[in-house]
Residue, then its C-alpha position, 0 to 999 in steps of 0.5 A: x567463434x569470436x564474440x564483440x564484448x558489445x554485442x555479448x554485454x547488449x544482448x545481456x543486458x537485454x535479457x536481463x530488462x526483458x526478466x526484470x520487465x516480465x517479473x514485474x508485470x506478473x506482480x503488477x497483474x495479481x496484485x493491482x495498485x488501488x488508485x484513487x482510494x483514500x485511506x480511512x482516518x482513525x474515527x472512520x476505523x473506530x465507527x468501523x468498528x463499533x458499528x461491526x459490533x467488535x467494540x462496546x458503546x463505552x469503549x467506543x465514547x471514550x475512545x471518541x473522545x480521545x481521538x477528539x481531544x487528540x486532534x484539536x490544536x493546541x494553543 
């Protein structure tokens, strides 16, 4: 039997998207992208945590204050 190289190379070609497509649905479905959700800020974390109880209230108050002071402008 007397194969085209086309027609050997479309088909595969072929099975190689139809794996790469498979493989890739099977992620997509186990681990869905989050769409929409904002990623928390640094002082959002640190209540977070405080309010969690992880992290003291003198901890908390000077790390505020870092944050604060790190986020102003600078002129």
């Amino acid at each position: 039997m007397h194969y085209d190289g086309w027609s050997f190379w479309g088909m595969h070609l072929f099975w190689w998207l139809f794996w790469i497509a498979l493989i890739v649905a099977f992620f997509a479905l186990i681990e869905p992208v989050p769409r929409g959700r904002r990623r928390e800020t640094p002082l959002e974390i640190l209540q977070r945590r405080y309010a969690a109880g992880e992290i003291g209230e003198k901890e908390y108050e000077e790390r505020k204050r870092t944050l604060e002071r790190d986020a102003k402008p600078r002129e």
